[in-house]
C-alpha positions, 0 to 999 in steps of 0.5 A: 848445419846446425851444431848443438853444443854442450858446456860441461864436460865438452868445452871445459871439465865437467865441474863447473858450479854455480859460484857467488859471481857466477859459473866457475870451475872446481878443480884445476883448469879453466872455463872454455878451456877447450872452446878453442880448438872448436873455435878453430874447427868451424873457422873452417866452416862458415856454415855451422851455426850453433844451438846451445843444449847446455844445462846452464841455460836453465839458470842464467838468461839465454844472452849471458848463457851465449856471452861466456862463449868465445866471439867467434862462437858467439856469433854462430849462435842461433838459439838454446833449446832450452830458452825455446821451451821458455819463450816459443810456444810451438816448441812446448806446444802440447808439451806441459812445462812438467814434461821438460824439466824431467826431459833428457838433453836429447829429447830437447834436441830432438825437438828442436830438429823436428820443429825446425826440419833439420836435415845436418846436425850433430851434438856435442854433449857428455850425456848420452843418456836416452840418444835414439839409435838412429840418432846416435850417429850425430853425437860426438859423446865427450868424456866429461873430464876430457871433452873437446881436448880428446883427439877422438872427439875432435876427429869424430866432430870433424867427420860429421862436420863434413858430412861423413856418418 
């Protein structure tokens, strides 16, 4: 199964900035606050490999990107949809690079589950904009102030790591 994750407002508050050394979090709390408790879910889980959909990969090289995740995360990731729109050329094939900068989070998961013929997969984003119907089902909608620390969210994930709609 593969699990594409989000960072902000999914792992850590959606406030984080591009900083003089880095992403940091504006406000209270701290990045990955809440990689933990995902962290613990798929210890569980030894199948789920993960595919990063987060924004941040548009600014920063897929190894760093991967690299602020907790090692037991880390280890789970298989690729970036973005970084596939960078370096895969059957990914974009037909696609001009235009097309993805305006391309909704969706659109680029989408993409990657076709090309790569996914039958289980779920998404973790607080961005639902633009989600097919038929898809909706695979999104665990975080909200952006509270992500992954949300019971709901949590139980919703868990649900559909299992395999149940």
């Amino acid at each position: 199964m593969i699990l594409f994750v989000d960072f902000d407002g999914v792992l850590h508050p959606a406030r984080a900035v591009m900083g003089q050394h880095g992403p940091e979090l504006a406000g209270d709390g701290s990045l990955f606050m809440w990689a933990e408790p995902l962290a613990e879910l798929l210890a569980e889980r030894p199948h789920v490999q993960i595919v990063l959909s987060t924004s941040w990969a548009r600014h920063l090289p897929f190894e760093q990107v991967r690299d602020f995740l907790p090692v037991s995360l880390r280890r789970r990731v298989v690729g970036s949809t973005w970084h596939s729109i960078q370096t895969d050329p059957v990914f974009s094939h037909g696609l001009p690079y235009s097309y993805w900068q305006d391309a909704t989070r969706y659109q680029q998961v989408r993409r990657w589950v076709t090309l790569h013929r996914l039958r289980r997969w779920a998404a973790i984003d607080d961005d639902a904009d633009g989600w097919d119907d038929a898809d909706r089902t695979r999104l665990v909608h975080t909200r952006a102030d509270s992500g992954l620390s949300d019971p709901a969210a949590m139980s919703r994930l868990a649900e559909l790591l299992r395999g149940q709609p």
